[in-house]
C-alpha positions as CSV (number, residue, x, y, z in Angstrom):
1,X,-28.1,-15.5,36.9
2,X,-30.0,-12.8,35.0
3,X,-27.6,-10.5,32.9
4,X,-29.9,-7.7,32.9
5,X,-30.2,-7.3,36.4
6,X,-27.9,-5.0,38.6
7,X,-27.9,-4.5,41.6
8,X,-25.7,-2.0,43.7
9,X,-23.9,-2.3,46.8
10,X,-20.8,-0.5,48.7
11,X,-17.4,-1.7,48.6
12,X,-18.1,-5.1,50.2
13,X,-16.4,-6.8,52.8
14,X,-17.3,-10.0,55.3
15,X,-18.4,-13.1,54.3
16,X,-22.4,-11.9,54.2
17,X,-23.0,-8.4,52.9
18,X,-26.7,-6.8,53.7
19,X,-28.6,-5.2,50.5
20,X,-28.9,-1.7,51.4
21,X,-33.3,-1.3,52.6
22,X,-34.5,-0.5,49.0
23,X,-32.0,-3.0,46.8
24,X,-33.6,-5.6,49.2
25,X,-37.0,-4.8,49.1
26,X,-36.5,-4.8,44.5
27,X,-34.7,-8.3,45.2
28,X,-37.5,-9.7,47.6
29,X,-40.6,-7.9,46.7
30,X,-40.3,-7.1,42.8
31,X,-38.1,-9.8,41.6
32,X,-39.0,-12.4,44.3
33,X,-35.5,-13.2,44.8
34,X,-35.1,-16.4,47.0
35,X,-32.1,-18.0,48.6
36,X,-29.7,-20.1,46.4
37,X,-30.4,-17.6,43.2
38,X,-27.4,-15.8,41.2
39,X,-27.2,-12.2,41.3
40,X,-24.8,-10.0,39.3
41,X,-23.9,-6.8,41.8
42,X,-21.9,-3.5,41.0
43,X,-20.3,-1.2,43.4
44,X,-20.0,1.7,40.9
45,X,-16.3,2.0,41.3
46,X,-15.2,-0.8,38.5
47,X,-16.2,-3.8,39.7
48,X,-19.1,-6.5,38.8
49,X,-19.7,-9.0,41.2
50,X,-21.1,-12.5,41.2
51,X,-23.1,-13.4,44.3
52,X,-25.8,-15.3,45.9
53,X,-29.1,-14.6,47.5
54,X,-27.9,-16.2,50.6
55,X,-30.4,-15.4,53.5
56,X,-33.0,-13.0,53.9
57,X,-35.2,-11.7,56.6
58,X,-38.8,-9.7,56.2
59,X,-37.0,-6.9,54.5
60,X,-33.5,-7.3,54.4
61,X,-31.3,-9.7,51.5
62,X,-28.2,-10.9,52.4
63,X,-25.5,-11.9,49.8
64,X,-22.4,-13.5,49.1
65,X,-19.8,-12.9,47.0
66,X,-18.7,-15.6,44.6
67,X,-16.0,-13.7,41.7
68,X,-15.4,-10.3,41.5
69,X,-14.6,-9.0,38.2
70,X,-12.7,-5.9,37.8
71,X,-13.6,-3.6,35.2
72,X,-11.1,-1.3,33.6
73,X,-11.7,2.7,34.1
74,X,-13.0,4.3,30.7
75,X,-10.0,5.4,28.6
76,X,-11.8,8.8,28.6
77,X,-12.9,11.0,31.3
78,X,-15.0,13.2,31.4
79,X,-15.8,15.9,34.0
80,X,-18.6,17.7,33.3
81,X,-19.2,21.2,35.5
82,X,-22.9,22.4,35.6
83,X,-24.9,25.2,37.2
84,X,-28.0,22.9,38.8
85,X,-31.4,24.4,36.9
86,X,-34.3,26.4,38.8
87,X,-36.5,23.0,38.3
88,X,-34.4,20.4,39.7
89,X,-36.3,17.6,38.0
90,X,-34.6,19.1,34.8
91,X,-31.1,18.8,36.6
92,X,-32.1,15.3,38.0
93,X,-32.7,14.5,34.2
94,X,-28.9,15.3,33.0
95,X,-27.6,13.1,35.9
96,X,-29.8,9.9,34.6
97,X,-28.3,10.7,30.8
98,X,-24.6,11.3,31.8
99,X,-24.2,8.0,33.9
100,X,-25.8,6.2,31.2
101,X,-23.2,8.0,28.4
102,X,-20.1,7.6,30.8
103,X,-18.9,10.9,32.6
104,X,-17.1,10.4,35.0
105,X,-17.3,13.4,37.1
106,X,-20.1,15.9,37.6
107,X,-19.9,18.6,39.8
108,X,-22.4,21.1,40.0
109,X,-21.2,24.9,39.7
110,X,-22.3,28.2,42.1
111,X,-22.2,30.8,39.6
112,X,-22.9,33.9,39.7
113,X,-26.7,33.9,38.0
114,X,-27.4,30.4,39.7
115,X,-31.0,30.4,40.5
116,X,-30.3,27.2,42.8
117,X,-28.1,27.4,45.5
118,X,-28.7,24.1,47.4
119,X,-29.4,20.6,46.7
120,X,-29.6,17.1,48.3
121,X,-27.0,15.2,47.2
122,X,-28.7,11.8,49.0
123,X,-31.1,12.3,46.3
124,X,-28.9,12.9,43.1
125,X,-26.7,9.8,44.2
126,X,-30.1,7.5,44.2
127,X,-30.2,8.7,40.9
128,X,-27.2,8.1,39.8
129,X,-27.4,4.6,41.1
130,X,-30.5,3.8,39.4
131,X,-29.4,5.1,35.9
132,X,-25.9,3.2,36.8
133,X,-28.2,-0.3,37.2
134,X,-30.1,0.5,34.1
135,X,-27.8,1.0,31.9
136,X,-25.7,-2.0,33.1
137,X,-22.4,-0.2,34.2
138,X,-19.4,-0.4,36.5
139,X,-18.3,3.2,36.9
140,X,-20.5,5.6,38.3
141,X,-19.8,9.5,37.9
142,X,-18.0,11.0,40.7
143,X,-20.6,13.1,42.2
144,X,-19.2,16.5,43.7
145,X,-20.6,18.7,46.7
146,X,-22.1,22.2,45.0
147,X,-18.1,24.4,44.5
148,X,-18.2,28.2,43.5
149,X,-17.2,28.6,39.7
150,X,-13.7,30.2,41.1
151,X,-12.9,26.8,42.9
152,X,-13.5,24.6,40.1
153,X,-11.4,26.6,37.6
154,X,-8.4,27.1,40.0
155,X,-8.0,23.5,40.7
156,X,-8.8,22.0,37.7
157,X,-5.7,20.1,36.0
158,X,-7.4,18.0,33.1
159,X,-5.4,18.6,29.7
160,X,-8.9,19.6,27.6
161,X,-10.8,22.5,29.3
162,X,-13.4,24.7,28.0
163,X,-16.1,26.6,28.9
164,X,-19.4,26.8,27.1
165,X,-21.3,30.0,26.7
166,X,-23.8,32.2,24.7
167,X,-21.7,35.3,24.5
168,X,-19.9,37.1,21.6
169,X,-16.4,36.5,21.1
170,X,-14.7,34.2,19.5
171,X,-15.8,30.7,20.4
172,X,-14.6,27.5,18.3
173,X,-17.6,24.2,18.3
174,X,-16.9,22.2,21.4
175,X,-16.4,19.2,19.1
176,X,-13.1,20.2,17.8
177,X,-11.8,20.6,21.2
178,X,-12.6,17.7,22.5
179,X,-10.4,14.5,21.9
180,X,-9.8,11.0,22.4
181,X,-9.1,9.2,25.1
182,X,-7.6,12.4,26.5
183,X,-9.2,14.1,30.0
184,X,-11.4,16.7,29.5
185,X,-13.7,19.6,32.1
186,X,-16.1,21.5,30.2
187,X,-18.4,24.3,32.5
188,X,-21.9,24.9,31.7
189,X,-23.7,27.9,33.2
190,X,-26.8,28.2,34.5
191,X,-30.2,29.6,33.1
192,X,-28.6,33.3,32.7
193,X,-25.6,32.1,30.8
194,X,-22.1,33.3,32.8
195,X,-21.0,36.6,33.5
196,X,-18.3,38.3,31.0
197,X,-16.4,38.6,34.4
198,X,-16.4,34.4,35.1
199,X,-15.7,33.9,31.3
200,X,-12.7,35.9,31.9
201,X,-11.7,34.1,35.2
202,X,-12.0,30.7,33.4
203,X,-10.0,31.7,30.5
204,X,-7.0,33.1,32.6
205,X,-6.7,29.8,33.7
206,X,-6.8,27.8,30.6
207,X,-10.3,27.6,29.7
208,X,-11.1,28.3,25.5
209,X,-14.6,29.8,24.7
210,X,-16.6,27.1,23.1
211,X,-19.9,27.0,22.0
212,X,-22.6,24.4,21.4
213,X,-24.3,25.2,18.3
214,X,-26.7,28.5,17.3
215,X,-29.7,27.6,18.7
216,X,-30.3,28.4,22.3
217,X,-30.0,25.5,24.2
218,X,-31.7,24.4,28.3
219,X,-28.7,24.0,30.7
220,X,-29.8,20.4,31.0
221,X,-29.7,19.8,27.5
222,X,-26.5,21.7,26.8
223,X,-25.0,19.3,29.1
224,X,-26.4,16.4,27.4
225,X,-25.1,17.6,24.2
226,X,-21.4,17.4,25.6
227,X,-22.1,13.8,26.8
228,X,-22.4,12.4,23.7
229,X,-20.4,13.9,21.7
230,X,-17.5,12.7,24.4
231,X,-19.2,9.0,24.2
232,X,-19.2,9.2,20.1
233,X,-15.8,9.3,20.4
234,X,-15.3,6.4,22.1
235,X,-17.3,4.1,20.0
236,X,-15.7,0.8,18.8
């Protein structure tokens, strides 16, 4: 069994579980899987799997599970909310980093200055699942449907919020916000930065002003900023 291939499937069940089209066509046409051979498998919600290449067709790999081993849910969690960018390869960009640095949640935020108001989540999950293989993990980030900026704020209960923005004000460096092992939702804006108006609405429900440094950051970037400096603190 090679330890530094991962390959995804849903939450099995049955004796034989079918590869979804693509993870069988990597298996059988890339890696030249054949019948008999180890595989190590992931379902993205804390589980690694042991399994074998038990039969295949022209484009379809069927496997079956030998151990499962259950992975513990990070100690920290991160929920990261972010207005999707104009150029959506920039926003496809932030998803690959944050699975690979551990969030746990992303949701991306209707704002008032968004300059993207739809997306196709089919796509940003393919994403996700490929960064999730690469960089070897068990927990994938919880991807939400695109929520108005009023939505998120109203329901959110973690302990640490913030939001991040470019205006003046009082605004104390996200890093000394954020803490260990403790729940945190941090809201990054889009392109335009938010309106006074939705800094206002996120701070009467908890938010504090933060801000990411004095340069001008990309919303992309500004998002990859607070994914690791959450994952620094979770070093060993």
């Amino acid at each position: 069994m090679r330890d530094d291939q991962l390959y995804f499937i849903t939450k099995p069940s049955g004796e034989l579980i079918a590869l979804d089209e693509e993870e069988s066509r990597h298996l059988l046409t890339v890696m030249r899987g054949r019948v008999g051979e180890r595989l190590r498998l992931t379902d993205g919600q804390g589980a690694f799997y042991e399994a074998e290449l038990a039969e295949t067709s022209k484009r379809q790999a069927y496997v079956r599970i030998l151990a499962t081993h259950p992975i513990a849910p990070p100690t920290g969690r991160l929920h990261i909310a972010i207005a999707p960018t104009k150029h959506i390869d920039r926003f496809e960009w932030f998803l690959e980093k944050a699975a690979e640095l551990g969030v746990s949640r992303i949701t991306p935020l209707l704002c008032q200055r968004s300059e993207r108001t739809t997306l196709r989540l089919d796509r940003l999950e393919k994403i996700l699942i490929a960064a999730l293989k690469q960089s070897l993990q068990a927990w994938m980030p919880q991807l939400q449907p695109l929520t108005p900026l009023a939505e998120v704020v109203q329901r959110a209960g973690e302990p640490i919020r913030a939001i991040a923005w470019c205006g003046e004000g009082l605004r104390q460096p996200v890093q000394t916000l954020l803490q260990p092992h403790t729940a945190a939702l941090i809201l990054i804006g889009p392109e335009g930065d938010f309106t006074p108006e939705e800094v206002a609405l996120a701070q009467a429900h908890g938010f504090a002003a933060v801000h990411l440094g004095h340069s001008r950051l990309r919303t992309e970037t500004a998002g990859m900023l607070v994914a690791a400096a959450y994952r620094l603190l979770h070093l060993d």
